[in-house]
C-alpha positions as a Markdown table, in Angstrom:
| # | Residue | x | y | z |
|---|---|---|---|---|
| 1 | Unk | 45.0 | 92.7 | 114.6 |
| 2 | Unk | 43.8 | 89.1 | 114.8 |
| 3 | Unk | 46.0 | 86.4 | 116.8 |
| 4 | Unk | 46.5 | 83.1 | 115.9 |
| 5 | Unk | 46.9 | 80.1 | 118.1 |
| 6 | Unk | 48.3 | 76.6 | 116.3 |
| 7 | Unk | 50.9 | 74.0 | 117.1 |
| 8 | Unk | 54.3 | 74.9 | 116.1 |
| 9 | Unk | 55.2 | 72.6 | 113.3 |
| 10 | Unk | 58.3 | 74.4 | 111.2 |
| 11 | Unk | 61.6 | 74.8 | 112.9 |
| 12 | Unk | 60.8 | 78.4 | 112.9 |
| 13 | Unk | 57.7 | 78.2 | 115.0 |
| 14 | Unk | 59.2 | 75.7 | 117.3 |
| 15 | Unk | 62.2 | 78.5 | 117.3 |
| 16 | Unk | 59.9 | 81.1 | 118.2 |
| 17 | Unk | 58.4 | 79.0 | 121.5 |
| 18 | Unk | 62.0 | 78.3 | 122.9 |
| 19 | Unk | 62.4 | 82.2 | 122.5 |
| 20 | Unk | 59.5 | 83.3 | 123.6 |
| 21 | Unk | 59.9 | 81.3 | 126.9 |
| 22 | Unk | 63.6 | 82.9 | 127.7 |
| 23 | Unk | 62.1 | 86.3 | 126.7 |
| 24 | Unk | 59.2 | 86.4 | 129.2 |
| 25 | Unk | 60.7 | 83.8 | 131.7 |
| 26 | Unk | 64.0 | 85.4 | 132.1 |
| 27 | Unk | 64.2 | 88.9 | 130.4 |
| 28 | Unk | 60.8 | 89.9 | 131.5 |
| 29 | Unk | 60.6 | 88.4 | 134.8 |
| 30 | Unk | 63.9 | 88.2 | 135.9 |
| 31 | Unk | 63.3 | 84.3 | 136.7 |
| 32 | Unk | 66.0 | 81.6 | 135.9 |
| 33 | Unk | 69.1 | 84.5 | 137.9 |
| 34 | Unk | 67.4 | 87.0 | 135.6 |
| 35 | Unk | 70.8 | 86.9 | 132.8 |
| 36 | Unk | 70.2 | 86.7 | 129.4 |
| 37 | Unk | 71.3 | 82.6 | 128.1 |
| 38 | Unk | 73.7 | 81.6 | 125.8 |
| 39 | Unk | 71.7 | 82.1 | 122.2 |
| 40 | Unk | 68.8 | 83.5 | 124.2 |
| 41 | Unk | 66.8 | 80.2 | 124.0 |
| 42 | Unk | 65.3 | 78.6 | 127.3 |
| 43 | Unk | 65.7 | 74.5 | 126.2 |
| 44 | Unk | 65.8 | 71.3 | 128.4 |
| 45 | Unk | 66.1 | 67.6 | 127.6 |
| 46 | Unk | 62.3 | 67.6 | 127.4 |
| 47 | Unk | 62.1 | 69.6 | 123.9 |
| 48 | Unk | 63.9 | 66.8 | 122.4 |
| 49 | Unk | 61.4 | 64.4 | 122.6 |
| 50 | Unk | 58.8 | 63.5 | 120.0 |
| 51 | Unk | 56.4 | 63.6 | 122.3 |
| 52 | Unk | 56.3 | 67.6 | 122.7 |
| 53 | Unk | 53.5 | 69.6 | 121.1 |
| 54 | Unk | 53.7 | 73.6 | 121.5 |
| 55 | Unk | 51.0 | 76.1 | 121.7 |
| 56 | Unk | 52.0 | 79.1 | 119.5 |
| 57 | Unk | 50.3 | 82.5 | 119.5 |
| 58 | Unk | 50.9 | 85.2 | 117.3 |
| 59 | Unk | 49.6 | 88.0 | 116.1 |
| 60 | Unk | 50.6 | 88.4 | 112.5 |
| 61 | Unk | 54.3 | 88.0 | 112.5 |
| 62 | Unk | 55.1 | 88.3 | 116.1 |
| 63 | Unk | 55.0 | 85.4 | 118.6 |
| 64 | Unk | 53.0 | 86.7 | 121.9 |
| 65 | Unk | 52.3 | 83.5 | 123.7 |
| 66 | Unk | 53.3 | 79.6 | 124.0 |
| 67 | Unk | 52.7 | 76.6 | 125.9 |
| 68 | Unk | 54.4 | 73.0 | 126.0 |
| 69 | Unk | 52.7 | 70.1 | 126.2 |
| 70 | Unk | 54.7 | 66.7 | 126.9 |
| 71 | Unk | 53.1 | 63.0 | 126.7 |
| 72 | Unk | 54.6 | 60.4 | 129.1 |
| 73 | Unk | 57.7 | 58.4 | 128.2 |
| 74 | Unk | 60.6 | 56.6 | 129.0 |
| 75 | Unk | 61.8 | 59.6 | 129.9 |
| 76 | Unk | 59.4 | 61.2 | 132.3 |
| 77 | Unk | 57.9 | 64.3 | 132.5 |
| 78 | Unk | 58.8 | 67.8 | 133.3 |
| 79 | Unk | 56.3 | 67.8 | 135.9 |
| 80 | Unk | 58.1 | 65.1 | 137.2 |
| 81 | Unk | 61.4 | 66.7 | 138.3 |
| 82 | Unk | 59.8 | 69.4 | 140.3 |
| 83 | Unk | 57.6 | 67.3 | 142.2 |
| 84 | Unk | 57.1 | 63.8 | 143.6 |
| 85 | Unk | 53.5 | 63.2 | 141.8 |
| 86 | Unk | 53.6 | 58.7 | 142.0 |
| 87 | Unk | 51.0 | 58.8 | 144.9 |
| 88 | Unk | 48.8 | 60.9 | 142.8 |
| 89 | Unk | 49.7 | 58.0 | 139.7 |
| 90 | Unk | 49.0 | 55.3 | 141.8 |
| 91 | Unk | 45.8 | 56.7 | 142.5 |
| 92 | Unk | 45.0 | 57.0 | 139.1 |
| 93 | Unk | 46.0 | 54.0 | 138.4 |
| 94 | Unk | 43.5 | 52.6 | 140.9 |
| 95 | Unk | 40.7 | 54.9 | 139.1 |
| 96 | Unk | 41.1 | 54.3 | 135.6 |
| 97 | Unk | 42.5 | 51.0 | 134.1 |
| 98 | Unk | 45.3 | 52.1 | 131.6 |
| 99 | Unk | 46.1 | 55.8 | 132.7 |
| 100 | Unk | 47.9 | 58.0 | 130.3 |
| 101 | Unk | 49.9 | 61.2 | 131.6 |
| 102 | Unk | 50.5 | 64.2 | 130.1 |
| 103 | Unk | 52.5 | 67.1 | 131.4 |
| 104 | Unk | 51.5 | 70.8 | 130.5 |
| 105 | Unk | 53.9 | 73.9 | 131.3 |
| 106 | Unk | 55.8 | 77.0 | 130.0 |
| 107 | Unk | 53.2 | 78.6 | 129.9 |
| 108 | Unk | 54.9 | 82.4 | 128.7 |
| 109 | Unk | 52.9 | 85.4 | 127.9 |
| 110 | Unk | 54.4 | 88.5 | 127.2 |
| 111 | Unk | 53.6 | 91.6 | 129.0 |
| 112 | Unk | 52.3 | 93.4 | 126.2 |
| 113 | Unk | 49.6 | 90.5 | 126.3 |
| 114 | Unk | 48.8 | 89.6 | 128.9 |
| 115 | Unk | 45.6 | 91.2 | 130.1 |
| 116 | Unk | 43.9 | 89.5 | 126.5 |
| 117 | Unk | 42.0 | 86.4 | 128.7 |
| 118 | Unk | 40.4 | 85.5 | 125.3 |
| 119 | Unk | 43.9 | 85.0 | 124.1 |
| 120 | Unk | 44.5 | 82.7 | 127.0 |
| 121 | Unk | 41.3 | 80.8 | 127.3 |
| 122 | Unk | 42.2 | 80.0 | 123.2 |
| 123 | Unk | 45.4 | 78.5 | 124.2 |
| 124 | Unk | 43.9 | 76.5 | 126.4 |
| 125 | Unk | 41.4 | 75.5 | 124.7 |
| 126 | Unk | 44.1 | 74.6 | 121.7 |
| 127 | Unk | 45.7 | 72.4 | 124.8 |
| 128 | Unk | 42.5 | 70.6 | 125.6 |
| 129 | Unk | 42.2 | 69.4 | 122.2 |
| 130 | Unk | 45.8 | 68.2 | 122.0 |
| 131 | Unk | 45.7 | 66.5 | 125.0 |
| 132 | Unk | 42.1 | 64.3 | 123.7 |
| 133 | Unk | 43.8 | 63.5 | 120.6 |
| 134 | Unk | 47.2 | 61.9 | 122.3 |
| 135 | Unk | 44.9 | 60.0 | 124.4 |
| 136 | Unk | 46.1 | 61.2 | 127.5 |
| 137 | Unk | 43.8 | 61.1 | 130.5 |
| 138 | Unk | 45.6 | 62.8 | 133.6 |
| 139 | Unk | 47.4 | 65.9 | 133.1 |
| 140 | Unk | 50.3 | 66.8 | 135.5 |
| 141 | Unk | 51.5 | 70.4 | 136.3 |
| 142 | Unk | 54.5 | 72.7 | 138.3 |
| 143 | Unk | 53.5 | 75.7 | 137.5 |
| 144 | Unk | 54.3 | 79.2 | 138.8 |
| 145 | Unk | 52.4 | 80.2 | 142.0 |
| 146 | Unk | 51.3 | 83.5 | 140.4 |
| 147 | Unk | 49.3 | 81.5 | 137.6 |
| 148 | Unk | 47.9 | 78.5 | 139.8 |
| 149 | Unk | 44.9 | 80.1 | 140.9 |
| 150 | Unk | 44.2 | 80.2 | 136.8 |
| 151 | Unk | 44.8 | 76.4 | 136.6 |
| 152 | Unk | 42.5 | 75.9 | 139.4 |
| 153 | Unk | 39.4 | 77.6 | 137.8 |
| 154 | Unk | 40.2 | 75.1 | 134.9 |
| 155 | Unk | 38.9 | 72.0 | 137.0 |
| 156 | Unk | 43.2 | 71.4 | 138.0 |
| 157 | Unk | 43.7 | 70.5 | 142.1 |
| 158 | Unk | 46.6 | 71.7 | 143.6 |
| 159 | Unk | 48.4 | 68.8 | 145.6 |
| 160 | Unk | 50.7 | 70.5 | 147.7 |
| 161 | Unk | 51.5 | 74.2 | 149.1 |
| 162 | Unk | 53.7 | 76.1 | 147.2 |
| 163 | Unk | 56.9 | 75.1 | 146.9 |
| 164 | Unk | 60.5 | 77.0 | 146.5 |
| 165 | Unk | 62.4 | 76.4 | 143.3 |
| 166 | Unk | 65.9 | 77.6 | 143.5 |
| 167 | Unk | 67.1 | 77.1 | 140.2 |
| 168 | Unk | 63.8 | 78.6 | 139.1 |
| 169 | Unk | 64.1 | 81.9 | 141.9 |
| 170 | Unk | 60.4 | 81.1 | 142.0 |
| 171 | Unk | 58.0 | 79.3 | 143.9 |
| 172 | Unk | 55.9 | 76.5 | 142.1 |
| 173 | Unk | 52.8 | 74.5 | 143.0 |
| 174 | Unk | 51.9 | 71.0 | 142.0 |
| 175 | Unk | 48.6 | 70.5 | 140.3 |
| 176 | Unk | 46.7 | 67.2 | 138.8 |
| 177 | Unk | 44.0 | 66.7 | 136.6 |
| 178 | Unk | 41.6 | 64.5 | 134.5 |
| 179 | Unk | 41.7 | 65.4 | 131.2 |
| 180 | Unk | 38.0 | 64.4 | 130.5 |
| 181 | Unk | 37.3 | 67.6 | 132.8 |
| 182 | Unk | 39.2 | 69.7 | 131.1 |
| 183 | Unk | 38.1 | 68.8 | 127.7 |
| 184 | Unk | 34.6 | 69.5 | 128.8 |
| 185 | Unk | 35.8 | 72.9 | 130.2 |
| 186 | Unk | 36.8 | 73.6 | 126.3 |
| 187 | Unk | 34.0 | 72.5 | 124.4 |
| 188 | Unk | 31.5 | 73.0 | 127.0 |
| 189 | Unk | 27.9 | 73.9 | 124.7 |
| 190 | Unk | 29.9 | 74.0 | 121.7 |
| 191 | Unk | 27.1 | 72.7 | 118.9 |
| 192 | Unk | 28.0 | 70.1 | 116.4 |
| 193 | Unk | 29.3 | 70.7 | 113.0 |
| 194 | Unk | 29.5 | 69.2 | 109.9 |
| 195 | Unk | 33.6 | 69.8 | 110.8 |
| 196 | Unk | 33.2 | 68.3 | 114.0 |
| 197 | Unk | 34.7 | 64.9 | 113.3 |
| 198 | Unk | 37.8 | 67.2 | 112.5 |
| 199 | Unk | 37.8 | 69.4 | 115.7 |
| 200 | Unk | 41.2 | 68.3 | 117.0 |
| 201 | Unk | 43.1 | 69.5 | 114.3 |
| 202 | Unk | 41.5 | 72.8 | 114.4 |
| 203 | Unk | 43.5 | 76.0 | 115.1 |
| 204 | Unk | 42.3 | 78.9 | 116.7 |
| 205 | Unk | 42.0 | 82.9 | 115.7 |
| 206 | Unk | 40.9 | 85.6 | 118.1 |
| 207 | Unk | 39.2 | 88.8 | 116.7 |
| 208 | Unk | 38.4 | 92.1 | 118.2 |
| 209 | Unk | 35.0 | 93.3 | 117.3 |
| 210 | Unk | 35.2 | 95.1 | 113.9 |
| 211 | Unk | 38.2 | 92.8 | 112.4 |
| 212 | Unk | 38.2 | 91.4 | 109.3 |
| 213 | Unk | 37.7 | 87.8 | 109.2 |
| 214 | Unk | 38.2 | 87.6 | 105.1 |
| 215 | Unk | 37.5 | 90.0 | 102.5 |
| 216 | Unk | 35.3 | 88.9 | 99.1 |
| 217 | Unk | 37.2 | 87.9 | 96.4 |
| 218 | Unk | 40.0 | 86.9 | 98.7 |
| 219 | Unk | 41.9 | 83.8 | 98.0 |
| 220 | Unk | 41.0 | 81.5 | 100.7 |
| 221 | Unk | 42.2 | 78.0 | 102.6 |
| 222 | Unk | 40.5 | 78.0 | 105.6 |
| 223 | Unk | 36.8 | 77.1 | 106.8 |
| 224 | Unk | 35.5 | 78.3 | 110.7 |
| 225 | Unk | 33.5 | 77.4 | 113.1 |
| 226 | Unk | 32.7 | 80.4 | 115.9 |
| 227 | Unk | 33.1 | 78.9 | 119.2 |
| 228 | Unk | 32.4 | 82.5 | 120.7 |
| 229 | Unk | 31.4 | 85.9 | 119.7 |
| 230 | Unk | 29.7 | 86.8 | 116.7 |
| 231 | Unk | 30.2 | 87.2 | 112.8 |
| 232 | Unk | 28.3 | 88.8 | 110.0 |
| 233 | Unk | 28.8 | 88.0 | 106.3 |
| 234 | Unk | 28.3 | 90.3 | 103.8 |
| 235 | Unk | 28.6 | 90.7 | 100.4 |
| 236 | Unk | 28.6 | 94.3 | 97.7 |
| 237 | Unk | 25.5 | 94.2 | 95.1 |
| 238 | Unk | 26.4 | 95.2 | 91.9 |
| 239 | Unk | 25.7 | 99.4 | 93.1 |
| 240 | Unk | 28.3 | 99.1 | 95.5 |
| 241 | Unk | 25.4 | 98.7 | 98.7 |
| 242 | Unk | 26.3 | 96.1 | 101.4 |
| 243 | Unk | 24.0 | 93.1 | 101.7 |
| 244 | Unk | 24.3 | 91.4 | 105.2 |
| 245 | Unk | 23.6 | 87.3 | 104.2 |
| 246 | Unk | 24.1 | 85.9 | 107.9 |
| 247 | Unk | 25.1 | 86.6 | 111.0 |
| 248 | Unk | 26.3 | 83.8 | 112.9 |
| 249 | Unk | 26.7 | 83.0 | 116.7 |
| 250 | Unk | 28.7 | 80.2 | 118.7 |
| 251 | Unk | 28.2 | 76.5 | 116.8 |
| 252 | Unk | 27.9 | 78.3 | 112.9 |
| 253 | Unk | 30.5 | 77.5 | 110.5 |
| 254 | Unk | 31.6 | 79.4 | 107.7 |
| 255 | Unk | 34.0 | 80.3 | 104.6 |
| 256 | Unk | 33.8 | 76.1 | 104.2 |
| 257 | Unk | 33.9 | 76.2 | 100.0 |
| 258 | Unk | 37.6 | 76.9 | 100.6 |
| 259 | Unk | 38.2 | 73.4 | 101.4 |
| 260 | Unk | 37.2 | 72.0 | 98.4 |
| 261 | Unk | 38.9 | 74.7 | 95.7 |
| 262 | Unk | 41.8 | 77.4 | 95.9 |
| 263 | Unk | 38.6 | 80.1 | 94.2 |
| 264 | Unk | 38.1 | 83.6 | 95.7 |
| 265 | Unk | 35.8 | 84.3 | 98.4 |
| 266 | Unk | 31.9 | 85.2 | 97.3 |
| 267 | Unk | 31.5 | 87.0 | 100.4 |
| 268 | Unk | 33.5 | 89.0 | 103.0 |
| 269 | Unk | 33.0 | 87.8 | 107.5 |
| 270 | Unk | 33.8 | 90.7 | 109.9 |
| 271 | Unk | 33.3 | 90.0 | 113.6 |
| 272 | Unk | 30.9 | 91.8 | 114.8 |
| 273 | Unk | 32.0 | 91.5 | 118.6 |
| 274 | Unk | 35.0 | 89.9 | 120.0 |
| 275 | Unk | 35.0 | 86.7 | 118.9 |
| 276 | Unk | 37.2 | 83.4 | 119.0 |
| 277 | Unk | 36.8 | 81.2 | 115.7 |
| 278 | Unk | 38.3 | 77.7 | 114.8 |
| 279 | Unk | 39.7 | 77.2 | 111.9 |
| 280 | Unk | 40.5 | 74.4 | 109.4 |
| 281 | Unk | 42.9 | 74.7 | 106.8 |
| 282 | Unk | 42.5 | 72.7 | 103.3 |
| 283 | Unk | 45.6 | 70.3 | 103.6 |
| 284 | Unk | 44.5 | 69.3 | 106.7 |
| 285 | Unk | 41.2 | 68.4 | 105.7 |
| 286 | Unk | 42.0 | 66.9 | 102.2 |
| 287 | Unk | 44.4 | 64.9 | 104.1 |
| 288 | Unk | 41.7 | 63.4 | 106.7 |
| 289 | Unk | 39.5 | 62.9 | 104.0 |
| 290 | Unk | 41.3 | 60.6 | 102.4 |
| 291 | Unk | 42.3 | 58.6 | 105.2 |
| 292 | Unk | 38.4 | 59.2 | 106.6 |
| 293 | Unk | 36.2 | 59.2 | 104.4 |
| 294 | Unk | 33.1 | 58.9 | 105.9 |
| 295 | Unk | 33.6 | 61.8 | 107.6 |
| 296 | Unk | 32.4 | 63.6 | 103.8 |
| 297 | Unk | 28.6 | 62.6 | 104.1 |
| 298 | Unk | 27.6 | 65.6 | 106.5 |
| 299 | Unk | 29.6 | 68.3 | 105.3 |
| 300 | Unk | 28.0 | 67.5 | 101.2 |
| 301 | Unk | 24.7 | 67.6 | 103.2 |
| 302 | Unk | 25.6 | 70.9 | 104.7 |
| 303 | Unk | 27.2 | 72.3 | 100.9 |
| 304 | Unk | 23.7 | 71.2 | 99.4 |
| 305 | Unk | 21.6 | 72.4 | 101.7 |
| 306 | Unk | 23.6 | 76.0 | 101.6 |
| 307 | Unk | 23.6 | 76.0 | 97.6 |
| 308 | Unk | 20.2 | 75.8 | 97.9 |
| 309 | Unk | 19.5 | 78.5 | 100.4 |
| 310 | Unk | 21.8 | 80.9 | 98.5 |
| 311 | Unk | 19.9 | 80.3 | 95.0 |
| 312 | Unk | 16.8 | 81.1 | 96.9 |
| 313 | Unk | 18.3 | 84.1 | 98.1 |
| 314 | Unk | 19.4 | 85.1 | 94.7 |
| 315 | Unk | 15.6 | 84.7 | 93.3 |
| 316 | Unk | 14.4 | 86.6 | 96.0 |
| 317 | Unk | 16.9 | 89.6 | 95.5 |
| 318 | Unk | 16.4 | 89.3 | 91.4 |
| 319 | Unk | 12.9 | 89.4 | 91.3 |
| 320 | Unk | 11.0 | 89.9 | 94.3 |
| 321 | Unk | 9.1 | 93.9 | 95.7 |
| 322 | Unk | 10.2 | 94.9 | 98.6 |
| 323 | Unk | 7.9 | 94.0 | 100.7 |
| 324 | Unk | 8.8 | 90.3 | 99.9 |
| 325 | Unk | 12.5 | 90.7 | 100.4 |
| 326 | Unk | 11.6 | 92.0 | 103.6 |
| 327 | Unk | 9.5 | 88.7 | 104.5 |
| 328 | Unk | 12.2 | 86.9 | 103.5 |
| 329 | Unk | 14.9 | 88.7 | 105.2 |
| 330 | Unk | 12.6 | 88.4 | 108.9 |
| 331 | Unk | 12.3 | 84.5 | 108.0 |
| 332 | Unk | 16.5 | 84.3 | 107.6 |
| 333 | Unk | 16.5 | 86.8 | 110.6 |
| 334 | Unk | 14.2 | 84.0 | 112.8 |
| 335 | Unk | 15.8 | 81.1 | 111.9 |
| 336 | Unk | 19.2 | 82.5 | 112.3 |
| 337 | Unk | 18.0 | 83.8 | 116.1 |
| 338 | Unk | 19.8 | 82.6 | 119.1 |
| 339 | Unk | 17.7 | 81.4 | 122.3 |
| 340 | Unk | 17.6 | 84.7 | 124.2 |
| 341 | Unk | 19.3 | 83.2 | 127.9 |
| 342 | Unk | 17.2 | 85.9 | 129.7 |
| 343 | Unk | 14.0 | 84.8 | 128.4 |
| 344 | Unk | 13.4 | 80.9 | 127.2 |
| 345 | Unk | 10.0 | 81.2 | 125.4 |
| 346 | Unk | 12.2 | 84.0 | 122.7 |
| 347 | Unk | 15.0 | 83.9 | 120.7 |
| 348 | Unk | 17.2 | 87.1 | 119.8 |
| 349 | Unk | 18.7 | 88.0 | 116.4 |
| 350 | Unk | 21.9 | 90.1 | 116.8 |
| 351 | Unk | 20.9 | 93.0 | 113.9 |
| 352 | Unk | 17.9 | 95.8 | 113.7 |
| 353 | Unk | 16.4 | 97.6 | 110.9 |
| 354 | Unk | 20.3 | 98.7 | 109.7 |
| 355 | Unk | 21.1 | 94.9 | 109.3 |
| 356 | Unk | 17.8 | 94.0 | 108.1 |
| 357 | Unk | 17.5 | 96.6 | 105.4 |
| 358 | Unk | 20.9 | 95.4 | 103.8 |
| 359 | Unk | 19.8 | 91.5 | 104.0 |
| 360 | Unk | 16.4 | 92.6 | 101.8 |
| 361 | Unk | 18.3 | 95.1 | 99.7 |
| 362 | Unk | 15.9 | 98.0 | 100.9 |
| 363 | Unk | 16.3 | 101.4 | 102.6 |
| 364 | Unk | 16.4 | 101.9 | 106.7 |
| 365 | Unk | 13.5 | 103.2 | 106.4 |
| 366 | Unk | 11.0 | 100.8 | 104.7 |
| 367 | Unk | 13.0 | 98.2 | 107.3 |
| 368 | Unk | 12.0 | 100.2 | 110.2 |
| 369 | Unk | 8.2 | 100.5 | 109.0 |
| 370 | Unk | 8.1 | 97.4 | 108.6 |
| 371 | Unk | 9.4 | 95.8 | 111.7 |
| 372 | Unk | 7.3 | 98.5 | 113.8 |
| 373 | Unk | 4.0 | 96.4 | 111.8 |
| 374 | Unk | 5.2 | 93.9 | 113.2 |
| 375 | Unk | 6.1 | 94.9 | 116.5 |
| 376 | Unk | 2.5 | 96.5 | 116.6 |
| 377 | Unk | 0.9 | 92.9 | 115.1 |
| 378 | Unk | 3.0 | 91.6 | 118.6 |
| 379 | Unk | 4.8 | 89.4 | 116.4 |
| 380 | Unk | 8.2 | 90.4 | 117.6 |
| 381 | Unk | 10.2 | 93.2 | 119.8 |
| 382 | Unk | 12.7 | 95.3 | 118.6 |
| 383 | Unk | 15.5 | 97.3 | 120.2 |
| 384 | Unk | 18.3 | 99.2 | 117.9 |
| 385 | Unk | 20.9 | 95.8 | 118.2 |
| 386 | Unk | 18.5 | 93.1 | 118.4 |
| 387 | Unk | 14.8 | 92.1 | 117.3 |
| 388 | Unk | 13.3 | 89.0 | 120.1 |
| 389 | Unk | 11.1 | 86.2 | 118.2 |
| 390 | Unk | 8.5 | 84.7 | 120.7 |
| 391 | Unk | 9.4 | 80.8 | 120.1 |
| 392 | Unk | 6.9 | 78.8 | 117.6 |
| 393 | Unk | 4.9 | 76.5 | 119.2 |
| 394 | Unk | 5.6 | 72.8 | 117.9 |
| 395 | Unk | 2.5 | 71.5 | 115.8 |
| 396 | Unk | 1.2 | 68.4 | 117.4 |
């Protein structure tokens, strides 16, 4: 089952963070004397603030995973009270003009969870973003000792050896970091979008390879962007067979029409490995539209430009032979190829003659004669997952 990682907005979802946190912190791992708390909700003075943002997983109804993320105040920081971080601000201070700190913690995973690193890597990820839109640019951390070594491979520095917490029955350690480092961690290679002027108010889904994404003729709110893995969208012919339209890699957006109107899905997305997909829902993006406008221009581009594609593909599939469904099928196939990493003069399309048979509407068979032509004419190579392009040479 799919999980989903957003900011708790509702009472409920901010319920569900405070619980989650005494569930893992205290029933879990014994931490905090290991007794169950009055109303069985882990809360300090910091969750009162309007400054506090938390990281929500859940996967459907059930909350797996949270994180809380606190911007600088009056009031301090949680970091604050575990640690004595003002050399590290003055520092800062000397480094960047007008520092901003941030403060990210509570980081609770339940057990059942907590081997899913793609879960993990989402909720940061979720955090990164949060932290670039508050402004913030140093993050200070006390976290657990048995998770600093996770922080660390995130660009964080630890600035002291581990220290022992006795109202926590723990040991923490001290970390610092910029947040312009961390951001990049996130979004490292990620390929612009039409959506990406909207990217910090993205939420986050993680699929296992063979979920459902959407189904066709499905109501829909929500548009994606893959930031990892893979998805294929198909859609049923009239007969019943499966046409594959697309499959899309890291950078491709899809499902954007629901946006714009509340109308059922014209095609179905299934990940086709594990995958982690942003998503935008339609409030949210009416709601920045309004109050940005110009951020329309691209994304009408991208809606024309797709209308266009798709009436081609509906000529092709009306009233075009096989052979030149097939043609147009290897052309989608090329231009929808990924640069192959092992190998920089190819690109790699994630499908063989199974995938291309249902883009051209033909049988497995007349796919695989054809692509063997092809192979044979040394135009391409083809393996049962993947057919490699050589790269065009640029005209001069």
């Amino acid at each position: 089952m799919p999980i989903k990682i957003k900011l708790a907005h509702t009472p409920k979802e901010i319920d569900d963070a405070l619980w989650l946190r005494h569930e893992v912190f205290v029933i879990e791992d014994g931490k905090f004397g290991g007794k169950a708390l009055h109303g069985s909700r882990m809360v300090d003075r910091f969750d009162a603030f309007p400054s506090v943002f938390h990281v929500i997983a859940y996967e459907d109804a059930e909350p797996v995973a949270t994180m809380r993320l606190v911007k600088d105040s009056e009031g301090g920081l949680p970091a604050d009270e575990l640690f004595d971080f003002d050399r590290y601000r003055r520092r800062a201070l000397l480094e960047t003009s007008s520092p901003v700190f941030g403060s990210a913690g509570m980081l609770a995973i339940r057990a059942q969870w907590r081997r899913r690193r793609d879960v993990i890597r989402a909720m940061f990820r979720m955090a990164a973003a949060v932290c670039r839109r508050e402004g913030a640019t140093h993050i200070l951390m006390a976290v657990n000792f048995e998770t600093a070594g996770m922080y660390q491979r995130l660009g964080f520095t630890p600035l002291s050896e581990k220290i022992w917490i006795e109202e926590i029955g723990n040991h923490i350690v001290p970390l610092a970091g910029i947040t312009d480092q961390f951001v990049a961690w996130a979004f490292q290679g990620l390929p612009e979008t039409p959506l990406s002027d909207f990217q910090d108010s993205f939420e986050r889904m993680v699929f296992r390879s063979g979920e459902k994404v959407f189904d066709e003729g499905a109501r829909g709110e929500h548009a994606f962007v893959v930031d990892s893995g893979e998805v294929r969208i198909t859609r049923r012919s009239k007969n019943g067979e499966e046409l594959i339209l697309a499959n899309l890699g890291r950078g491709d957006m899809f499902g954007e029409l629901a946006l714009l109107d509340d109308q059922s899905r014209s095609a179905s997305a299934v990940a086709s490995a594990d995958s982690e997909l942003m998503t935008l829902d339609r409030r949210t993006f009416q709601s920045q539209l309004h109050s940005h406008p110009e951020r329309s221009s691209s994304l009408f581009r991208m809606f024309a430009s797709r209308m266009r594609a798709m009436d081609e593909l509906a000529i092709v599939l009306a009233f075009a032979g096989p052979a030149q469904r097939l043609e147009f099928a290897i052309e989608v196939a090329r231009q929808q190829a990924v640069p192959d990493r092992n190998d920089p003069a190819r690109t790699l399309f994630h499908g063989g003659a199974t995938e291309l048979a249902r883009m051209a509407a033909v049988s497995e068979q007349e796919a695989e004669r054809f692509l063997q032509g092809l192979r044979s004419a040394g135009a391409l190579d083809i393996t049962p997952k993947h057919i490699s392009f050589r790269q065009r040479k640029s005209s001069v």
